[in-house]
N, C-alpha and C positions, 0 to 999 in steps of 0.2 A: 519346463521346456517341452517335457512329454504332451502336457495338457495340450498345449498354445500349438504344436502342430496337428495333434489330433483337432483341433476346434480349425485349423485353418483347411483341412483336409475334408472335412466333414462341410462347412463352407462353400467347399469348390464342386462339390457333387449336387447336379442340381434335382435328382432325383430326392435328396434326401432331406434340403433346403424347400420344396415344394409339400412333399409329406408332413414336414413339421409346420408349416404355416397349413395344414389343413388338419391338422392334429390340433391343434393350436386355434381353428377356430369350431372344431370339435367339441373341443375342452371348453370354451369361453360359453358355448350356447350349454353342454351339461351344466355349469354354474350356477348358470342365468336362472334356465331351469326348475335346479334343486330350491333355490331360493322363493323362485316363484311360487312353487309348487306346495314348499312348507307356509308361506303365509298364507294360500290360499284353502288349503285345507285348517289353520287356526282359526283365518277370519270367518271360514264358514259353520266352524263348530266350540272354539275355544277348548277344545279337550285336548289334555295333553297325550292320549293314548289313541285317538283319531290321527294324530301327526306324526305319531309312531306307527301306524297303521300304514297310513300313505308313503310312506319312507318305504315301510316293507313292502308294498305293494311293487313298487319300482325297484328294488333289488330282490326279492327272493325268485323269481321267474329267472333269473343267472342258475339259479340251483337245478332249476327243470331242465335249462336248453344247455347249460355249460357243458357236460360230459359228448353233447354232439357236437360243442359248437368246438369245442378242442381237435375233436377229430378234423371236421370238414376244414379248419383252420389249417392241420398238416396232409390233407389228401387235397383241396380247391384251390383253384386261383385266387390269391390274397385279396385282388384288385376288385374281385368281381362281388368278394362275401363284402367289403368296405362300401362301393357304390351302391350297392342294394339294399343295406342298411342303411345307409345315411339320405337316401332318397324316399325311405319309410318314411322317417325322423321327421323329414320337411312335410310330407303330409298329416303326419298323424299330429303335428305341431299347429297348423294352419285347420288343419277339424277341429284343434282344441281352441284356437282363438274364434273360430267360429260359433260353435256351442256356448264359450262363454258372453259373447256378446248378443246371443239369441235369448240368456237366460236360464240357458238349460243347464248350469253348474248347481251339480248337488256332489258331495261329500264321496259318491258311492260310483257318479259316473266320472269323478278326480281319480279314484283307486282303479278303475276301471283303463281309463289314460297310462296314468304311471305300471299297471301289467303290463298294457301291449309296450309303451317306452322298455319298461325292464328286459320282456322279451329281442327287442329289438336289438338294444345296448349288449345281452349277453348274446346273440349270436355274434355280433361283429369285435367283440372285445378280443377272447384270445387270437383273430384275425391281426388287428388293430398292433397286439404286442409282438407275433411274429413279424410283423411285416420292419418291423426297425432292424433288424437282418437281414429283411431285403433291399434295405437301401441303405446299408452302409458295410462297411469288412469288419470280420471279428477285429482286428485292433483297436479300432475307434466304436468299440460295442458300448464299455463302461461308459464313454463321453456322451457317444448318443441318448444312452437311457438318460444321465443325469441332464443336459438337453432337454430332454423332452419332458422330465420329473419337474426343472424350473419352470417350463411356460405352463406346464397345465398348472400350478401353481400361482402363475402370473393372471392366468384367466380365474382362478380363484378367487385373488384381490378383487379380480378386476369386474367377472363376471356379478358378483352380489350387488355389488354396489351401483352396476349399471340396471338390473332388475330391481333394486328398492329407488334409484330415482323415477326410474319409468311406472313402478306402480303409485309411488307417492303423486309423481305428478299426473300420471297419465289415468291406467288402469291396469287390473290382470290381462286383462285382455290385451291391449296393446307389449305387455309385457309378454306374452304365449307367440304372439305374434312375431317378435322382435327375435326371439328361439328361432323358431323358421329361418328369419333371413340370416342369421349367421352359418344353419345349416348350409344353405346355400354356396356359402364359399366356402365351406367345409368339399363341398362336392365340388364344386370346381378346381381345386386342387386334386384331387383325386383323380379326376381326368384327366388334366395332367402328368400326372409322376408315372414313370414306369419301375416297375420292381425289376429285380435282377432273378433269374431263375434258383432257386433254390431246392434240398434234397426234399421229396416227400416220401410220406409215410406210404408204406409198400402190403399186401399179405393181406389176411381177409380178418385181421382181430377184432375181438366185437365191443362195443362200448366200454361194459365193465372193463374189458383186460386190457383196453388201450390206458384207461385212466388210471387203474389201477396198477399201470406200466411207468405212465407217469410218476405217481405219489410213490411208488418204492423207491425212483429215480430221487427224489427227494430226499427221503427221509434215512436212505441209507449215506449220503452227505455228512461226512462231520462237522462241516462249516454250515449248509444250508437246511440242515433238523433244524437245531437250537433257535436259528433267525426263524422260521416257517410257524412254528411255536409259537415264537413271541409275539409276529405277526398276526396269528390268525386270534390268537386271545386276545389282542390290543384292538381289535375290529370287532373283537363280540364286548369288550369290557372297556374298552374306551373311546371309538370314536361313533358308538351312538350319544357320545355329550354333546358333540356337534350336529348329530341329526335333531336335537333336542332344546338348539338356541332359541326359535319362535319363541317356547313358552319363557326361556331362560331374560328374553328383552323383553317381555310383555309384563309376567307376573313378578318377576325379579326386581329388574330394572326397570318399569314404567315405561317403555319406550315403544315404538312402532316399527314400521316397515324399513325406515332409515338407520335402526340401531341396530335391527340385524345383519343388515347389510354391512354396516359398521364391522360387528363382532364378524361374519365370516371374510371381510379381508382382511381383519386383522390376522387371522388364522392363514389365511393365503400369504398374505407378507413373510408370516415367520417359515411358512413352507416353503418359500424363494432363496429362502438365508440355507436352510437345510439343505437343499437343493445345489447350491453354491459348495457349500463342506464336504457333500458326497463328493462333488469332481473335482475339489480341489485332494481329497484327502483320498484317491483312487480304491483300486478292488483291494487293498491293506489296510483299507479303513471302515469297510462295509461291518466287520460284525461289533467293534466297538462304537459304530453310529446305532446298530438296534440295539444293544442292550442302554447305552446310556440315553438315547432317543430318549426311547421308551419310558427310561424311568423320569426324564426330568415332563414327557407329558401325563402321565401317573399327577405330578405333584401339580404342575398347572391344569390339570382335570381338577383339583381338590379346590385348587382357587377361583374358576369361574365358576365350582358349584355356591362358596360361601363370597362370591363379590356383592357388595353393597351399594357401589359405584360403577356408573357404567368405563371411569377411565381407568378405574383397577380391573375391570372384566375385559376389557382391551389389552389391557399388557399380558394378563393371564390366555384368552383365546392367541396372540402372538407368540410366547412358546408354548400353549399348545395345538398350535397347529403343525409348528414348526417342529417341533421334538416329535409326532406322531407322522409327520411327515419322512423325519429323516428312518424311522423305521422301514417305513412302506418301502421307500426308495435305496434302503439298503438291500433290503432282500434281493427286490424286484432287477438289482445290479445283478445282483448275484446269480440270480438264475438266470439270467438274459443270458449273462459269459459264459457260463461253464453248459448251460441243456445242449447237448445234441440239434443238431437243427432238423432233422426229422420228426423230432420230436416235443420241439419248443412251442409248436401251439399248443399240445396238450398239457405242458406243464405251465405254462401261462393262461391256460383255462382253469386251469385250479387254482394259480394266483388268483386270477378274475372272478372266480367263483368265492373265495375268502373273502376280496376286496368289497363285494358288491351284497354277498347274503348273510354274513356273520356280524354285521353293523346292523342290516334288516333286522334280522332275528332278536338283537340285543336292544333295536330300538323299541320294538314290542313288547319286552319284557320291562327296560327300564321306562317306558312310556306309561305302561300301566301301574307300577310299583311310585310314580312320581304322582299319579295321583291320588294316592292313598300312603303315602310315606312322607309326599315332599319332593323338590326336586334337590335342595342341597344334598340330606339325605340317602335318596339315591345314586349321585352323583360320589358320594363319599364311601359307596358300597361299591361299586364299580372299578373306583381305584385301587381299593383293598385287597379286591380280586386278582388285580392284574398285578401289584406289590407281590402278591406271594408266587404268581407263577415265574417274577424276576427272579427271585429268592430262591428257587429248586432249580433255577436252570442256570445260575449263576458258577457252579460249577464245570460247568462246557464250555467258558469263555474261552479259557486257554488253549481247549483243542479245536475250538471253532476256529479261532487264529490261525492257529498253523493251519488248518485245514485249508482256509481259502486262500493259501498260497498254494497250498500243494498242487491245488485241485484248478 
């Protein structure tokens, strides 16, 4: 009954119903993107540590700009840091379809793209997660995130698989292209929506001690340590297996542009289902979703590294996308509800900054160890990883519990 009025509530506000369908077509062009972006760096090099490269190219620039972009997040107009970055995005998308259909795509001016995208993407992100406070009341905070956790989800399925038919039929190029115009009406909702005034950040603190004002706020949490934990080692140990599928359909599975896109909506599917359990199973179910997430994407990480078959590597990337999904999305509840709203963009800049550079980081490392190890292999050491930091922190469950009631 709780759910079904918070969702009818949430409905009627049109500021927040405008944000999410531009959040929403946000999410569908990053997809599109990523997708594109990884074939395009295989097809131009076939190395498996070049597409670990480009992966990090586009997330580790979160590491440089996140600790200001958290700030400017709680001192700037939400609206103003959202339009500015997403009208980057449509240019530097539209020079990048440009460039490739001149010829001028090499490997180095692709890494070169995905910096300035990464930059781009981390200034506007902890923006991007404060702003779901601004258009909606703490009561309806949990429904909101999980909301917004199912569509970028939805464009997950949806965005790969629109980028592998347009490259299969069309080109990269028309693909880059295609990025653009969904930014487009990314921005035109933005234009639209008005935010509601919220508190901001006050006093003259300087980066370090804002951020590091943040992370205390965390990590002295009894409920929100343990999840943050699990969170940031499952983005360094397990979801660069997903930055990693190109080679995983190509060398594995025999397949092209179409099976990747395959394997990441399959992932996107099961993150829709995840997405569904969070809201149905509210903020009392957030830290039994990351630990058991986590562990059951641990084991589907083990099976689309040894799949043989591309429809057993389907059901394997469907929970795990799904189980690594409902991690993300448990935290991410978690600290939406309980931060401060002075201070919600800097601890959602450090979300952002997890989300975006601790996959980078791990896709470079497991990108290079896949070409000299294997990619099963590697994919087999990455779980094992993240198994034992389940296994030390499995004893916090039961105060992580009570904690995100207390709290």
């Amino acid at each position: 009954m709780a759910l079904r009025q918070d969702f009818r509530t949430l409905m009627r506000n049109p500021s927040f119903v405008l944000f999410t369908l531009s959040s929403l077509a946000s999410s569908l062009a990053y997809w599109m993107l990523r997708t594109t972006s990884g074939w395009h760096a295989w097809q131009l090099t076939h190395d498996t540590a070049w597409v670990g490269i480009v992966v990090a190219a586009d997330m580790i620039p979160a590491m440089l700009v996140g600790p200001w972009a958290g700030q400017l997040a709680d001192r700037l107009d939400l609206r103003r840091i959202l339009m500015a970055s997403t009208m980057a995005s449509v240019v530097l998308m539209v020079s990048t379809a440009a460039m490739v259909g001149m010829g001028l795509a090499s490997v180095w001016l692709l890494c070169a793209i995905m910096m300035t995208n990464g930059i781009i993407a981390g200034l506007s992100q902890p923006a991007h997660h404060a702003a779901v406070g601004a258009v909606t009341d703490r009561p309806q905070m949990g429904t909101a995130v999980s909301i917004s956790s199912i569509l970028f989800n939805v464009s997950r399925f949806i965005g790969p698989a629109i980028s592998g038919i347009i490259i299969a039929g069309a080109s990269i190029q028309a693909s880059y292209g295609s990025v653009a115009l969904v930014m487009v009406f990314s921005l035109l909702g933005l234009f639209l929506v008005r935010f509601r005034p919220t508190a901001r950040m006050t006093g003259q603190k300087g980066i370090i001690n804002g951020l590091a004002e943040a992370f205390h706020y965390i990590m002295a949490s009894p409920a929100c340590a343990p999840m943050f934990i699990i969170f940031a080692s499952a983005a360094l140990f397990l979801r660069p297996i997903g930055e990693l599928l190109p080679e995983l359909a190509d060398l594995r599975l025999g397949g092209d542009a179409r099976t990747l896109a395959q394997l990441s909506s399959a992932m996107g599917l099961g993150a829709i289902v995840a997405g569904l359990t969070n809201m149905v199973g509210g903020i009392r179910g957030v830290v039994r979703l990351s630990f058991v997430g986590t562990g059951i994407a641990t084991l589907a990480g083990l099976g689309l590294g040894w799949s043989a078959s591309t429809p057993v590597a389907l059901i394997a990337a469907g929970f795990y996308g799904g189980a690594i999904a409902a991690g993300g999305v448990s935290i991410q509840t978690a600290l939406q509800v309980t931060a401060p709203e002075a201070m919600r963009g800097r601890i959602m800049g450090l979300f952002g900054m997890t989300f975006r550079v601790a996959p980078a980081l791990g896709a470079i490392g497991m990108g290079a160890l896949a070409s000299r190890l294997g990619l099963s292999q590697t994919f087999t050491l990455g779980c094992a990883l993240m198994m034992a930091v389940l296994v030390v922190l499995s004893r916090q469950f039961a105060t992580a519990k009570r904690g995100i009631i207390a709290e």
